[in-house]
C-alpha positions as CSV (number, residue, x, y, z in Angstrom):
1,X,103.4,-80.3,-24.8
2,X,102.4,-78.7,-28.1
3,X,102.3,-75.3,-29.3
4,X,100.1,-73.3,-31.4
5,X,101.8,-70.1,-33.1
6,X,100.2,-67.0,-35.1
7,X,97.3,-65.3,-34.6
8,X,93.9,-66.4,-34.5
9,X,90.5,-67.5,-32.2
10,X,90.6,-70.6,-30.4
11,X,87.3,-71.5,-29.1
12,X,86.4,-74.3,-26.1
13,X,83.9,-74.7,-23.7
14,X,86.4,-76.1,-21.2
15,X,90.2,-75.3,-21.0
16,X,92.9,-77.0,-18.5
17,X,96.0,-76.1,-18.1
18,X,98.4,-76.9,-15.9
19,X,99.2,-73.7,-13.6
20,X,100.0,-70.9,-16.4
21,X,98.5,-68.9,-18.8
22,X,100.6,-66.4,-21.0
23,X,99.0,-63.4,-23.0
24,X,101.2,-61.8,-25.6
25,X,99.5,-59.3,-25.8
26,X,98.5,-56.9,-29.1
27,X,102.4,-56.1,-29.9
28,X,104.6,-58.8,-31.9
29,X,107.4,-59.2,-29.2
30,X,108.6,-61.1,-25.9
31,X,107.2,-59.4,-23.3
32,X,104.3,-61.7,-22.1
33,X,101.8,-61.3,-18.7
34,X,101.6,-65.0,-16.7
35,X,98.3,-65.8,-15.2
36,X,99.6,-68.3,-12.3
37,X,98.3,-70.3,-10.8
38,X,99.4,-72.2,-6.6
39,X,99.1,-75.7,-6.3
40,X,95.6,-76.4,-5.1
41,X,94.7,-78.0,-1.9
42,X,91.5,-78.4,-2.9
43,X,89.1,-77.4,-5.7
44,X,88.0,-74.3,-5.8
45,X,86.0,-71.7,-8.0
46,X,86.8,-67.8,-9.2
47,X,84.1,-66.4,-10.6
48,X,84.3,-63.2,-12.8
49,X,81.9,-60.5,-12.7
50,X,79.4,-60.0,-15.2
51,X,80.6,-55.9,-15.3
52,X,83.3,-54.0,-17.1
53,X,86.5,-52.8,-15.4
54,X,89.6,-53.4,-14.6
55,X,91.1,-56.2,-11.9
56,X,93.3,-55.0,-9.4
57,X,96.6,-56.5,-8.2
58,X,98.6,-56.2,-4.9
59,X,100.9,-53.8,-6.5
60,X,97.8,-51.3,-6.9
61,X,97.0,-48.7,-5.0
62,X,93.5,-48.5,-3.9
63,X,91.5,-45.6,-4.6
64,X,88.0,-44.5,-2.2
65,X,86.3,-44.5,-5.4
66,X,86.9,-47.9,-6.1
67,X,85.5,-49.0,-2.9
68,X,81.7,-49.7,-3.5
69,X,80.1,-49.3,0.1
70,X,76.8,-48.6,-1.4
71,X,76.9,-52.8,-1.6
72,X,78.0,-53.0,1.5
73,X,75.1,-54.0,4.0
74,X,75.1,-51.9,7.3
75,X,76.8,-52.9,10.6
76,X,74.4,-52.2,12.8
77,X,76.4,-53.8,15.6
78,X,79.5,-52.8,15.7
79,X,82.3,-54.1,18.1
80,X,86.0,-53.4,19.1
81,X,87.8,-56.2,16.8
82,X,86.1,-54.8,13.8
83,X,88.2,-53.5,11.7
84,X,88.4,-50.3,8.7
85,X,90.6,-48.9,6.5
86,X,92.8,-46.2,6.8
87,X,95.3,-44.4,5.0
88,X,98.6,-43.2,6.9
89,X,100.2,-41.3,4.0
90,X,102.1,-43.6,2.2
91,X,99.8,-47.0,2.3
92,X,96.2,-48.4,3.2
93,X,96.2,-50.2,6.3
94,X,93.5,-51.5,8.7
95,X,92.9,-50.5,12.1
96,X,90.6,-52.2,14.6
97,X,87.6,-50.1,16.0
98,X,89.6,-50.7,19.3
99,X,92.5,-48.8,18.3
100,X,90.3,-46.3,16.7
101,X,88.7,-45.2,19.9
102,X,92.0,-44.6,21.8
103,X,93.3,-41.7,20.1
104,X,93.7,-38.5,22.0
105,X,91.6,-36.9,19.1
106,X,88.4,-39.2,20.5
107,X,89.2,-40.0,24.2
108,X,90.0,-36.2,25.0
109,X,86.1,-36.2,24.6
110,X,84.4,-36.3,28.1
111,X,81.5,-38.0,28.7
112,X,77.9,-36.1,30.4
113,X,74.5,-36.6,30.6
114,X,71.0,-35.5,29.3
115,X,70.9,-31.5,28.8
116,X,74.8,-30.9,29.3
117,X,77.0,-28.6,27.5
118,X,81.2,-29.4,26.9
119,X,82.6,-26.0,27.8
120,X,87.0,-25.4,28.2
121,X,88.7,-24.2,30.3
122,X,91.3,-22.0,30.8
123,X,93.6,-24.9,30.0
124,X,91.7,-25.9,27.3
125,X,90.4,-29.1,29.0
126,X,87.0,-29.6,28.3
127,X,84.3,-31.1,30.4
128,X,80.4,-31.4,30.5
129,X,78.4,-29.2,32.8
130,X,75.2,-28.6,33.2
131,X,73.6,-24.8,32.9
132,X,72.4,-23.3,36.1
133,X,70.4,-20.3,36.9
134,X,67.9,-19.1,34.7
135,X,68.5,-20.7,31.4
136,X,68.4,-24.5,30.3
137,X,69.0,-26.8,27.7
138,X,67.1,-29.7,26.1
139,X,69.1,-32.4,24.3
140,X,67.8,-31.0,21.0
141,X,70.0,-27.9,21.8
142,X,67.1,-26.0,22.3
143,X,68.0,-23.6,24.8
144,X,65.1,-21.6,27.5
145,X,65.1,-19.0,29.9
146,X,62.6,-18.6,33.0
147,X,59.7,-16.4,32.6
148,X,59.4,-13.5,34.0
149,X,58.3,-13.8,37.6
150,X,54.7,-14.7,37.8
151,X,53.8,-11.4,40.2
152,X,54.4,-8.4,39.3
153,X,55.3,-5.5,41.7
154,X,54.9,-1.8,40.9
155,X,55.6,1.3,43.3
156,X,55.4,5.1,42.7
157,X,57.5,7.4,41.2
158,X,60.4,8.8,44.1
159,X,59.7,5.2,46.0
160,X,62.3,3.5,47.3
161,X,62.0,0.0,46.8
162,X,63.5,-3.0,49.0
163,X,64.7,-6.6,48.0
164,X,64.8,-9.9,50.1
165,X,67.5,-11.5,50.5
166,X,67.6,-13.6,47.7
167,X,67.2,-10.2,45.6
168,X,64.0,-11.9,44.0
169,X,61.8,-9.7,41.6
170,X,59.0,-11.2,42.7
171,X,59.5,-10.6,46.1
172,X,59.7,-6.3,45.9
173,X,58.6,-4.4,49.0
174,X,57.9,-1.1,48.3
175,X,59.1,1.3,51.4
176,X,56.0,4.0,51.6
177,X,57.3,6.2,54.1
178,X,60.5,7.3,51.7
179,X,60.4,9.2,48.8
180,X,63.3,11.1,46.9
181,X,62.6,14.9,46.0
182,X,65.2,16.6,44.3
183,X,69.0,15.9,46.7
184,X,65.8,15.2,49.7
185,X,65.5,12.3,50.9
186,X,62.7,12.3,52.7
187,X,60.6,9.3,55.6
188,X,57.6,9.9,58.2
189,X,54.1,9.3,57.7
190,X,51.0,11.4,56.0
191,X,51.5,14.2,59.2
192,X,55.2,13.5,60.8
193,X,58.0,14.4,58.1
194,X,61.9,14.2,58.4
195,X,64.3,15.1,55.7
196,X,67.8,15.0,54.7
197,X,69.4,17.3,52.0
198,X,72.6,18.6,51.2
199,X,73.1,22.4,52.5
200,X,74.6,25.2,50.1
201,X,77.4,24.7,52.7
202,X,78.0,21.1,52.2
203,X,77.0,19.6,55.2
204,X,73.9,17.6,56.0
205,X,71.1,18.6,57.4
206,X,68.1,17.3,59.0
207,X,64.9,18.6,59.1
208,X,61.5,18.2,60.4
209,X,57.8,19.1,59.5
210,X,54.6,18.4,61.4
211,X,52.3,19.4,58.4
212,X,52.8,16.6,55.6
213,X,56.1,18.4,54.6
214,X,53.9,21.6,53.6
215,X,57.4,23.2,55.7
216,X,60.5,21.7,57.1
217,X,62.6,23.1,60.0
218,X,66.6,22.3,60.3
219,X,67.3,20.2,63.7
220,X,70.9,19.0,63.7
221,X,73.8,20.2,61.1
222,X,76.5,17.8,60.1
223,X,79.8,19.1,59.4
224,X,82.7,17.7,57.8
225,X,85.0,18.6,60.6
């Protein structure tokens, strides 16, 4: 095989070579780059990109800017042997979508339905519930709360006022007979009065009036004895 020394441009449309090319380089010494290549099996074709930059070996490490996903078309179906790249702190590696899923930092993640919230608890395990009483939740995290109820009840001042026993607002019975004067608490109708109050003494007494409570008479004293 001949050789051609010194330096110079050597120009050809085609070039063959056996399996090596060797770049000296800009410096005058020994230290030479080999471009090898394996013993085909077939023919095949490398084509170089029309775009400055640098080629990358095995020996390089990979940097995320010198990944170009904006090329990349989207998967839009995904499955559990596809595979990405991660880095474990010393080197990239791949790691199946499969493999992905089954760390504790993603399967710790219960599952719920439309409208639920992931609340902890006092273990720190979380879980998906769904809100109850008189607030909600829409899947836009929009959260409501119920209206005021739809009748409204008003009762005099001194009134007592009653609740059923689902203590709804809407249901409010107002007691007429009873009224609170003062430390009086007072029932009866329009003519028929009775009363309870608190004596200077301390004990309670009840009293009675048969004119609209215009006056009250005492009927039984109770003592703390």
């Amino acid at each position: 095989m001949s050789t051609q020394n010194g330096y110079g441009s050597f120009h050809a449309k085609k070039v063959e070579v056996a399996n090596q090319v060797l770049f000296h380089g800009a410096s005058d010494d020994t230290n030479t780059v080999t471009l090898n290549v394996a013993d085909p099996a077939s023919d095949y074709t490398i084509e170089l990109p029309t775009s400055a930059g640098t080629l990358m070996t095995t020996s390089d490490d990979v940097e995320i800017t010198q990944i170009d996903i904006n090329g990349a078309n989207e998967e839009s179906s995904p499955a559990s042997s596809h595979e990405v790249i991660v880095y474990n702190g010393t080197a990239n590696k791949k790691m199946s979508l499969a493999n992905l899923a089954g760390l504790s930092d993603f399967s710790d993640m219960p599952s719920g339905t439309d409208s639920q919230i992931i609340v902890f608890d006092s273990a720190n395990s979380a879980a998906a519930v769904s809100l109850s009483g008189d607030a909600t939740i829409a899947n836009d995290g929009v959260i409501t709360v119920s209206d005021k109820p739809s009748v409204e009840k008003v009762c005099e001042a001194n009134k007592f006022i009653h609740l059923d026993s689902n203590r709804d607002c809407s249901n409010i019975n107002v007691i007429e007979a009873a009224t609170v004067a003062g430390d009086n608490v007072e029932v009866g109708n329009s003519t028929n009065r009775w009363q309870l109050n608190i004596n200077a003494s301390g004990h309670l007494e009840l009293k009675y009036s048969s004119d609209s409570g215009s006056t009250f008479a005492v009927k039984q004293v109770f003592n703390n004895a």
